[in-house]
C-alpha positions in Angstrom: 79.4 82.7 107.5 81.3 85.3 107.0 80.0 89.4 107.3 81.2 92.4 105.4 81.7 95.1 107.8 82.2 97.8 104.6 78.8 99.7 104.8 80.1 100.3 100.8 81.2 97.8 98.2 85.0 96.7 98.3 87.1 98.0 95.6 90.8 96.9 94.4 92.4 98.3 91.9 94.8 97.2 90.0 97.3 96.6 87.5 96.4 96.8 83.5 99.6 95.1 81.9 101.7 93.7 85.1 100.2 91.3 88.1 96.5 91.0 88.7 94.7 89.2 91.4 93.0 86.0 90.2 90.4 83.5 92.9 93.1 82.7 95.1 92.9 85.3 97.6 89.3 84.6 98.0 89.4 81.3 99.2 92.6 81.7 101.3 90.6 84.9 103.1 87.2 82.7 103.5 89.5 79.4 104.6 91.4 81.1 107.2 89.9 80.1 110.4 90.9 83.8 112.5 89.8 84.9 115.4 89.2 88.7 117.1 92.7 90.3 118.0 94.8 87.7 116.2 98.4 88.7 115.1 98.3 88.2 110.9 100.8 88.3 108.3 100.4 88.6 104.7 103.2 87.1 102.4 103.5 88.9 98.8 100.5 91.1 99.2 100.6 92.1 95.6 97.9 95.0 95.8 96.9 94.2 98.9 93.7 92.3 98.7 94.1 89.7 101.4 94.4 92.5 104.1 91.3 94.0 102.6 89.1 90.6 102.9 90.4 90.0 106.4 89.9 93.5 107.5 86.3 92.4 106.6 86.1 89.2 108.3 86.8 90.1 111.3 88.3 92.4 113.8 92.5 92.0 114.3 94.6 93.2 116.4 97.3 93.5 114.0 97.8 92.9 109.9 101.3 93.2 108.5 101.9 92.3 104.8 105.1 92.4 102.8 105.7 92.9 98.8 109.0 92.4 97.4 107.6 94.6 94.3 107.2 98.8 94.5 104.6 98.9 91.9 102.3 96.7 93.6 103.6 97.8 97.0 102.4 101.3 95.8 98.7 99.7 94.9 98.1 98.3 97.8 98.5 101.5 99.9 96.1 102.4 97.1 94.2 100.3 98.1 93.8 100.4 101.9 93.5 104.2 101.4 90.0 103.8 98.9 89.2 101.3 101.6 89.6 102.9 104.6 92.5 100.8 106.4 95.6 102.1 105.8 95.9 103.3 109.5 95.4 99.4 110.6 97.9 97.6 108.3 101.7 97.7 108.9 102.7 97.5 105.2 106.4 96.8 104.3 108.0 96.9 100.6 110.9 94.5 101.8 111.6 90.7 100.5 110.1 88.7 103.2 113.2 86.5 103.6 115.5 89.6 104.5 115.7 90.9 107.7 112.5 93.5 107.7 110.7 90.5 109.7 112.1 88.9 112.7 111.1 87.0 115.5 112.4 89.6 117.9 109.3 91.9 116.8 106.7 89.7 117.2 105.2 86.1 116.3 102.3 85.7 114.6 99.3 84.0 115.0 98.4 83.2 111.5 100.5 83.3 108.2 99.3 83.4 104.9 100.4 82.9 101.4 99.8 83.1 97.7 103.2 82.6 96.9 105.3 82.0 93.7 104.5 78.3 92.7 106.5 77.5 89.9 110.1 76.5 90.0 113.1 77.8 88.2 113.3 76.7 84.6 109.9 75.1 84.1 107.0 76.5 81.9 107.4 79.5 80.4 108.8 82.8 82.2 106.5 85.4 81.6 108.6 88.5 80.1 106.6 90.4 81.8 109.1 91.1 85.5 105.9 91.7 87.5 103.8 88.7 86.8 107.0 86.4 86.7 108.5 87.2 90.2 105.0 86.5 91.9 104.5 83.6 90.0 108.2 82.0 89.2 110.2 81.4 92.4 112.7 83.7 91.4 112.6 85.8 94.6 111.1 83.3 96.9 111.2 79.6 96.4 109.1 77.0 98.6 112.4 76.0 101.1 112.4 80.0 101.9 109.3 80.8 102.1 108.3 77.7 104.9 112.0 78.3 106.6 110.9 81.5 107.1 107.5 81.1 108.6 108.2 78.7 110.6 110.4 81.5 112.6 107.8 84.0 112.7 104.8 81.6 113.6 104.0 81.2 117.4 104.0 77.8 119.0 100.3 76.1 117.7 100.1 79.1 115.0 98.7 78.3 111.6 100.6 78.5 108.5 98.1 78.6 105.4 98.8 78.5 101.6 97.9 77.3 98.1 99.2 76.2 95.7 99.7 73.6 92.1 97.7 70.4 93.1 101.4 68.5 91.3 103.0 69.8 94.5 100.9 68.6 97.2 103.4 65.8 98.1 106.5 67.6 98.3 104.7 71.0 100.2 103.5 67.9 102.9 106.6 66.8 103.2 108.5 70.2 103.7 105.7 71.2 105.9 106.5 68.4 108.4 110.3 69.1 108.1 109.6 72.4 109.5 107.2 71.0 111.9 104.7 72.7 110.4 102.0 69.9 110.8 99.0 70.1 107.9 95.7 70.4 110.1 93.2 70.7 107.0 93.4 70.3 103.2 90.9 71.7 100.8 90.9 70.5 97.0 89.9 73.5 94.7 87.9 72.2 90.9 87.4 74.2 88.4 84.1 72.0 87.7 82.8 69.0 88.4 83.7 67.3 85.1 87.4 68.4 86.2 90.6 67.3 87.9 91.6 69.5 91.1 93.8 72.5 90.1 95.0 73.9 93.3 94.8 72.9 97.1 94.4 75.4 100.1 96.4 73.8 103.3 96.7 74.5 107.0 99.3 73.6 109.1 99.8 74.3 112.8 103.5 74.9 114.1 104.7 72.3 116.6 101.6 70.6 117.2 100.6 67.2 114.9 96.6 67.0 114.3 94.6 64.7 112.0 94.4 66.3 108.7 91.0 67.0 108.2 89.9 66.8 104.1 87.6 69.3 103.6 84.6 69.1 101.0 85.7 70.2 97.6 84.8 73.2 95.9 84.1 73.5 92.5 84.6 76.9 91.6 82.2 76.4 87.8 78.9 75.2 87.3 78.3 73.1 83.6 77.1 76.4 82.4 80.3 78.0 83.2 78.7 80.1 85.3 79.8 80.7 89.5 79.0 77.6 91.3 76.6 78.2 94.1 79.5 78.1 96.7 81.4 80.7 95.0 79.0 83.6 94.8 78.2 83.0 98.6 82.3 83.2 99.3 82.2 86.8 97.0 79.5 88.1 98.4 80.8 87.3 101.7 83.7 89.9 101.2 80.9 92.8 99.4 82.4 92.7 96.1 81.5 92.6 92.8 84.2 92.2 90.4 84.6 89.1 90.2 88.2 87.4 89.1 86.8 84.7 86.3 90.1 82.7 86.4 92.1 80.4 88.8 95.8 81.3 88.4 97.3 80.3 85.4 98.9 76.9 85.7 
């Protein structure tokens, strides 16, 4: 179980009109399987909340996390300021498939992700430019982002992401092109009276496992209210405003 290490309740600001962080950080934080003085990355930070739950879970030895976006870049130093650990993230405003990263500096031990899910010309482009670069592959597409990490990951490192439950077969298949072998899969409900929505996924570089299928999480009781699973992940990371939505689809 996871421990908040914030004597004070966790707070993340953010955006009114433009991007706003839904569940998905949550459960990538409380899946990640890290251990003390790991090497982390963030992908697409937005405003910064998956260096702030890690930062919680346990001690690093190093976080780095990119944003392709100044106005959330600017939040998430924000952010880490209100929160006290500024001082321990390396925070770049760069497009994580430039050159800002490379392998020269540094591999990592784990790699996470929240990335852009939907491709180019499908559902409806949201006209506003913040929320449709972190949610359109317009900057970043899926061939990229796993190109990518696979160079920045050290041998056995663990790649972990989420994403539409519709692309589960074609993120296993480009995860084993890159030899990025999936390790475990988790299947995220809304409710129990629901189909699954999203998936979280592991892979480790260079290194095939047996995929282990986690149990499911359903993130709703009938009532609507938090499942029992979900308040113990929040309250796992000491904070209280909690984000009532899974990422629109």
């Amino acid at each position: 179980m996871t421990t908040s290490i914030f004597s004070s309740p966790l707070v993340i600001k953010q955006s009114n009109d433009g991007y706003r962080h839904s569940i998905e950080p949550f459960l990538l934080a409380y899946f990640a399987n890290l251990l003390p003085g790991y090497r982390i990355l963030d992908i697409g930070t937005g405003c910064g909340i998956i260096p702030l739950l890690t930062s919680i879970k346990i001690k690093l030895d190093e976080i780095v996390a990119i944003e392709i976006q100044k106005p959330l870049y600017d939040l998430a130093v924000i952010n880490m300021s209100i929160n006290g650990i500024l001082e321990k993230v390396n925070l770049c405003h760069a497009d994580f498939t430039g050159p800002t990263l490379n392998p020269e500096d540094g591999l990592f031990d784990t790699i996470i992700s929240n990335p852009p899910y939907r491709k180019l010309n499908t559902g409806r482009m949201n006209p506003n430019q913040e929320k449709a670069i972190a949610r359109h592959e317009i900057s970043m597409d899926l061939n990229s982002l796993l190109n990518k990490t696979s160079s920045l990951l050290k041998h056995g490192g663990t790649f972990i992401m989420t994403y539409p439950i519709l692309r589960l077969n074609e993120v296993q298949k480009k995860l084993y092109s890159k030899k990025l072998f999936p390790s475990r899969l988790l299947y995220i409900y809304g409710s129990r009276d629901t189909d699954a929505r999203i998936f979280l996924i592991e892979a480790i570089k260079n290194r095939k496992v047996k995929c282990v299928i986690e149990q499911p999480l359903f993130i709703y009781n009938e009532s609507g209210s938090y499942s029992k699973e979900m308040k113990k992940i929040y309250a796992s990371f000491n904070y209280c405003n909690w984000a009532h939505y899974i990422e629109e689809e």
